[in-house]
PyMOL CGO cylinders between C-alpha atoms (Angstrom):
from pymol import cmd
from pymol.cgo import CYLINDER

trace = [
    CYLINDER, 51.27, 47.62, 17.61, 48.43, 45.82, 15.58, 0.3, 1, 1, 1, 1, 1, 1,
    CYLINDER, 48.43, 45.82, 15.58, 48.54, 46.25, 11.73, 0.3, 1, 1, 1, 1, 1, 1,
    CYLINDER, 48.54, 46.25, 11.73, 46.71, 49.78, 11.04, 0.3, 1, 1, 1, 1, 1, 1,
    CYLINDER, 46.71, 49.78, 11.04, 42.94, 49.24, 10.11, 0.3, 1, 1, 1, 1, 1, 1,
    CYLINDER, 42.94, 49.24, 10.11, 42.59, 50.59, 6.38, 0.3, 1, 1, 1, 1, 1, 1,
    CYLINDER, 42.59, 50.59, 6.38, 39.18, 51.51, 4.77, 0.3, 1, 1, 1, 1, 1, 1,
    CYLINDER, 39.18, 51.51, 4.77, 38.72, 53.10, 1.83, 0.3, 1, 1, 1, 1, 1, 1,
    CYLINDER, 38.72, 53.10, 1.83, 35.42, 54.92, 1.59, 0.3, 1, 1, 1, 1, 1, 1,
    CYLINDER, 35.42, 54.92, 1.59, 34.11, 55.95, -2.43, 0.3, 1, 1, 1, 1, 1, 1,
    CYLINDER, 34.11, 55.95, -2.43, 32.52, 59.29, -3.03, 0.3, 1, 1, 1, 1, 1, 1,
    CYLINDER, 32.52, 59.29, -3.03, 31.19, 61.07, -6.43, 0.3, 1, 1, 1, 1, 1, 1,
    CYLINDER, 31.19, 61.07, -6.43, 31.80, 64.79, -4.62, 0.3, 1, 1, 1, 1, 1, 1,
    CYLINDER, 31.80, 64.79, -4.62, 34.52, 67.13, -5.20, 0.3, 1, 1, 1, 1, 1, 1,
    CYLINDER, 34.52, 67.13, -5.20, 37.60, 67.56, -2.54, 0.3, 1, 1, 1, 1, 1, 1,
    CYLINDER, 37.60, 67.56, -2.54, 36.14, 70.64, -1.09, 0.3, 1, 1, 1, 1, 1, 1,
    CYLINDER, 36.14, 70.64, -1.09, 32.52, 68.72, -0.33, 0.3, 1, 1, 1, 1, 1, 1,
    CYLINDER, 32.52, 68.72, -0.33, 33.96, 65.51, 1.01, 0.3, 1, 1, 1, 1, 1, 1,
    CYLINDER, 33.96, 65.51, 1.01, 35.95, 68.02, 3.41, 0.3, 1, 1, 1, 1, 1, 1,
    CYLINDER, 35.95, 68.02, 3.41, 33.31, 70.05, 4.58, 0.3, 1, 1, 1, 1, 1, 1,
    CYLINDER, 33.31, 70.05, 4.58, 31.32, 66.92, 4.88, 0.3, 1, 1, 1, 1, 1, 1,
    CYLINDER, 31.32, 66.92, 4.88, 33.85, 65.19, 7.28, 0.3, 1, 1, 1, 1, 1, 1,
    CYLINDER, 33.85, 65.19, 7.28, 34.56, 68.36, 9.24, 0.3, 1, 1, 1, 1, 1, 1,
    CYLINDER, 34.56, 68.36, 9.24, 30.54, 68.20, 10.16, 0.3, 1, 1, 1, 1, 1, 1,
    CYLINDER, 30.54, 68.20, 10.16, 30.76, 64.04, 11.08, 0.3, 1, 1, 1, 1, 1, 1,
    CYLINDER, 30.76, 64.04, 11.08, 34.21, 63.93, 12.45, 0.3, 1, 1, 1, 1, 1, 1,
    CYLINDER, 34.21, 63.93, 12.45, 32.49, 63.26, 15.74, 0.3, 1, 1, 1, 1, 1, 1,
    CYLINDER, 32.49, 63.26, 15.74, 30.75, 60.06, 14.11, 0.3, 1, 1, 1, 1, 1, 1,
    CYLINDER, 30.75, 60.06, 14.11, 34.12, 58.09, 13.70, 0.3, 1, 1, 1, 1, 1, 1,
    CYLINDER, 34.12, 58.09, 13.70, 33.67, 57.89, 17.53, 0.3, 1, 1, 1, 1, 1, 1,
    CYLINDER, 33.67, 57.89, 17.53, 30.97, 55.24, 17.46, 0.3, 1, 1, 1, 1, 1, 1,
    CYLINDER, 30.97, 55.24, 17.46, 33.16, 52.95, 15.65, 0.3, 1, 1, 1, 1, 1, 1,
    CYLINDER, 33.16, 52.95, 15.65, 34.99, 52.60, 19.12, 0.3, 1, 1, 1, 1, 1, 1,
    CYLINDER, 34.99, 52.60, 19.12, 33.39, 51.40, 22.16, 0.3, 1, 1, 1, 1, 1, 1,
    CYLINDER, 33.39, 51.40, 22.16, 32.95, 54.21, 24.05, 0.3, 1, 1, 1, 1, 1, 1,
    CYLINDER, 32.95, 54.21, 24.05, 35.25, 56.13, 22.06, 0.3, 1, 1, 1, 1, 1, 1,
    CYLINDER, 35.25, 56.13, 22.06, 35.21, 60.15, 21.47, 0.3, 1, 1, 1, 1, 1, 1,
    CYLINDER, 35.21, 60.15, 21.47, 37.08, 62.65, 19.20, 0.3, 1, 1, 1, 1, 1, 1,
    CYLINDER, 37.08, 62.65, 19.20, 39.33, 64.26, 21.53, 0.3, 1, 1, 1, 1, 1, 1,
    CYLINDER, 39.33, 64.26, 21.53, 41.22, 66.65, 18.76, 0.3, 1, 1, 1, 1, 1, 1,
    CYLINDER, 41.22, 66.65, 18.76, 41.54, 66.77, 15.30, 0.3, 1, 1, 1, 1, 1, 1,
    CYLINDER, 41.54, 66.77, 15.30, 43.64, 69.11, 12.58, 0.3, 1, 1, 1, 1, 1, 1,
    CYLINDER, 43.64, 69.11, 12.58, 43.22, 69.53, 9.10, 0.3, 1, 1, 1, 1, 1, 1,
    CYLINDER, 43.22, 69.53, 9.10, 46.94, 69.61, 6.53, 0.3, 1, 1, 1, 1, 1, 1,
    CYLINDER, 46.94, 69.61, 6.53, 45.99, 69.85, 3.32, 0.3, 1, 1, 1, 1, 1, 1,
    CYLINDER, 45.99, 69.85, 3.32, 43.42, 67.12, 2.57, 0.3, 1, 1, 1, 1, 1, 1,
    CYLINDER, 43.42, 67.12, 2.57, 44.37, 65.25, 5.60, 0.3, 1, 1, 1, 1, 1, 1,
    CYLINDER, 44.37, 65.25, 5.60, 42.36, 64.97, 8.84, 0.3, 1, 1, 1, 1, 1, 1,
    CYLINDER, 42.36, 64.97, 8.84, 44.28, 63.67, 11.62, 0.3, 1, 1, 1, 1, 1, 1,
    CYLINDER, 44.28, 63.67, 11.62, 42.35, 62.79, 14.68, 0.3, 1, 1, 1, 1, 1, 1,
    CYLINDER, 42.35, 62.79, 14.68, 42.28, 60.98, 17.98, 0.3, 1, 1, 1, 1, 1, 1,
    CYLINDER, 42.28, 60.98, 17.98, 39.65, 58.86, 19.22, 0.3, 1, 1, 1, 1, 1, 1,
    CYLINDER, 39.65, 58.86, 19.22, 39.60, 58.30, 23.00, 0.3, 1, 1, 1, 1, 1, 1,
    CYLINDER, 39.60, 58.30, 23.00, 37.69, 55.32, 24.28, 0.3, 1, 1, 1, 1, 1, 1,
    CYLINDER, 37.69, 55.32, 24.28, 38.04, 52.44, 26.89, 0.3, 1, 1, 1, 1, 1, 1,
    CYLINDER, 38.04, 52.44, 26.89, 41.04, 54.09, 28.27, 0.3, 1, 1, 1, 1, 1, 1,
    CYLINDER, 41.04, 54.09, 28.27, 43.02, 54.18, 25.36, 0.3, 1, 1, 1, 1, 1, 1,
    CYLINDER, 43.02, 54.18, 25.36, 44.01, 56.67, 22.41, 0.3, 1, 1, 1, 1, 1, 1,
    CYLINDER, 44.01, 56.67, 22.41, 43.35, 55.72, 18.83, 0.3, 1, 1, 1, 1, 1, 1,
    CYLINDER, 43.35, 55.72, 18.83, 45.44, 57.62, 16.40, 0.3, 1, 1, 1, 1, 1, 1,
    CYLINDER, 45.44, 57.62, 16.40, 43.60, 58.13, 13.11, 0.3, 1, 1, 1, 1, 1, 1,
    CYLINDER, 43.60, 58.13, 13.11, 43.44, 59.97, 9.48, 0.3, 1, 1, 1, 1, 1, 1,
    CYLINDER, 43.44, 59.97, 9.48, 41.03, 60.26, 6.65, 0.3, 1, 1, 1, 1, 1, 1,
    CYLINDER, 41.03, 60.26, 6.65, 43.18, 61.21, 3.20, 0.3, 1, 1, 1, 1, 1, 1,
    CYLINDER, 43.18, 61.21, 3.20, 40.10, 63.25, 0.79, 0.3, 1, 1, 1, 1, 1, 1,
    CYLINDER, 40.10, 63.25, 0.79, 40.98, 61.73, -2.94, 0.3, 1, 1, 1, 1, 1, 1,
    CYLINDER, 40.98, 61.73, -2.94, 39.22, 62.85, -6.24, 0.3, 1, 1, 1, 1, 1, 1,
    CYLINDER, 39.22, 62.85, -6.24, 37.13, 59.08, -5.61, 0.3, 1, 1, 1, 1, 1, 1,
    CYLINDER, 37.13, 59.08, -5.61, 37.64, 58.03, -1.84, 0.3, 1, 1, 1, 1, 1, 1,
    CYLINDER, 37.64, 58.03, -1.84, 38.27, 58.55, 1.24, 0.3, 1, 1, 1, 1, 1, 1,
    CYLINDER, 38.27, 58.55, 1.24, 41.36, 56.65, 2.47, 0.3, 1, 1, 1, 1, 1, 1,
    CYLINDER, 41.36, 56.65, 2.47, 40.86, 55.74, 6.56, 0.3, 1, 1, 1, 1, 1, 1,
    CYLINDER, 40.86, 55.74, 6.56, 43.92, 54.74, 8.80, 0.3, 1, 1, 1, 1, 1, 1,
    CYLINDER, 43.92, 54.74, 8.80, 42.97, 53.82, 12.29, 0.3, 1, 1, 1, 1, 1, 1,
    CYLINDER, 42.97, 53.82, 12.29, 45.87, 52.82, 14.49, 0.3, 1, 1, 1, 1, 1, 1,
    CYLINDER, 45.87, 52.82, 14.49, 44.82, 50.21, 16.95, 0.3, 1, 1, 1, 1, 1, 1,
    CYLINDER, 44.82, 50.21, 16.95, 46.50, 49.86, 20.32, 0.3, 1, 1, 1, 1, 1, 1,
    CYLINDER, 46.50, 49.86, 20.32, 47.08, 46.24, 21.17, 0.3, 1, 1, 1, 1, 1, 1,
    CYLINDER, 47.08, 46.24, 21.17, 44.47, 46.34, 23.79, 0.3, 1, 1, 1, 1, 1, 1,
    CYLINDER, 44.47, 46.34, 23.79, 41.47, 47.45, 20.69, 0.3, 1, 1, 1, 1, 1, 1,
    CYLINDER, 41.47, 47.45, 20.69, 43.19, 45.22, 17.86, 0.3, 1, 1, 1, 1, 1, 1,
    CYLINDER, 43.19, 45.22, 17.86, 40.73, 42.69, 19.48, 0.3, 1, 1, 1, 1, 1, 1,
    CYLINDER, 40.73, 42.69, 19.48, 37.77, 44.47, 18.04, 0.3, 1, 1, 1, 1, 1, 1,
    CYLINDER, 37.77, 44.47, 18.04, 39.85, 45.53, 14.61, 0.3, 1, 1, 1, 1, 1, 1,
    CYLINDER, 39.85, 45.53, 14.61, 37.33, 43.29, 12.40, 0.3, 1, 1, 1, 1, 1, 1,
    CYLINDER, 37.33, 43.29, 12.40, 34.29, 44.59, 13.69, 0.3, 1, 1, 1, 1, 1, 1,
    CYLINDER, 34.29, 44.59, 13.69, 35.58, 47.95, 13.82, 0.3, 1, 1, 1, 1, 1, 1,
    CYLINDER, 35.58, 47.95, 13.82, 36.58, 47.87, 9.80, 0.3, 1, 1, 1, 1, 1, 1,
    CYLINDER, 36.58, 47.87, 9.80, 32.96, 46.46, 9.61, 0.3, 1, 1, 1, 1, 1, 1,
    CYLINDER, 32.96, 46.46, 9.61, 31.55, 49.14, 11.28, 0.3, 1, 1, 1, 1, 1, 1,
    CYLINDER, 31.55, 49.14, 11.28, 33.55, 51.78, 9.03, 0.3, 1, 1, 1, 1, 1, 1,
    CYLINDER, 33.55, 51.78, 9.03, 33.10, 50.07, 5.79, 0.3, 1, 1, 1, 1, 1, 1,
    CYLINDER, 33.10, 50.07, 5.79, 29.21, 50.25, 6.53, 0.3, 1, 1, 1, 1, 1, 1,
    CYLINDER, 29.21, 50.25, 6.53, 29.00, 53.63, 8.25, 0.3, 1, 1, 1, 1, 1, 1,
    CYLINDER, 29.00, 53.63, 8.25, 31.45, 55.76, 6.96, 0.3, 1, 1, 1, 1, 1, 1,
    CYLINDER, 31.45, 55.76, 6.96, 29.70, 55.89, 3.96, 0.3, 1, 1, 1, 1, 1, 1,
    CYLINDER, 29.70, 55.89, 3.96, 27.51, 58.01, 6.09, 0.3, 1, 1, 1, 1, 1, 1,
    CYLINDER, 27.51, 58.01, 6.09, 29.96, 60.92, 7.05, 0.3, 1, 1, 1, 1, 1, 1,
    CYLINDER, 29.96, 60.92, 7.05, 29.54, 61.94, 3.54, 0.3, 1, 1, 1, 1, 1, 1,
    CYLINDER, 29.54, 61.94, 3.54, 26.15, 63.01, 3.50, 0.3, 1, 1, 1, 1, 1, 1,
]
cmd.load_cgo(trace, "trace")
């Protein structure tokens, strides 16, 4: 398996915003993959684990809510570590976005 794609996303809200603010855009972190939707996500503590399901394969991800950031972990399968630049582009520029 590919290194893990790492982004970490600033934010001036408190823990309990940012959450509620990612529970409303999980779906978003879908575009990031080609084709790609949230299939299930769970919530421990201020932890959101979720898969992303696109071009046939399963993307295992979490967002860690800090006081300051967001910390993203995507877990590329071999077959999407292709795309692993443009995808931490993509995330670096929109993610921004799920916190609105």
């Amino acid at each position: 398996m590919a290194d893990p794609i790492t982004v970490d996303i600033p934010h001036k809200l408190d823990r309990a915003t940012a959450r509620e603010r990612l529970e409303k855009g999980i779906g978003k972190v879908a575009d990031m993959i080609p084709g790609g939707a949230v299939t299930d996500h769970r919530w421990e503590g201020d932890t959101v684990f979720f898969t992303v399901e696109g071009m046939g394969q399963r993307v295992a991800s979490r967002m860690d809510v800090g006081e300051e950031k967001v910390h993203a972990v995507i877990d590329l399968p071999p077959m999407l570590a292709l795309f692993a630049n443009k995808i931490r582009e993509k995330l670096t520029r929109e993610g921004p976005k799920l916190l609105k």
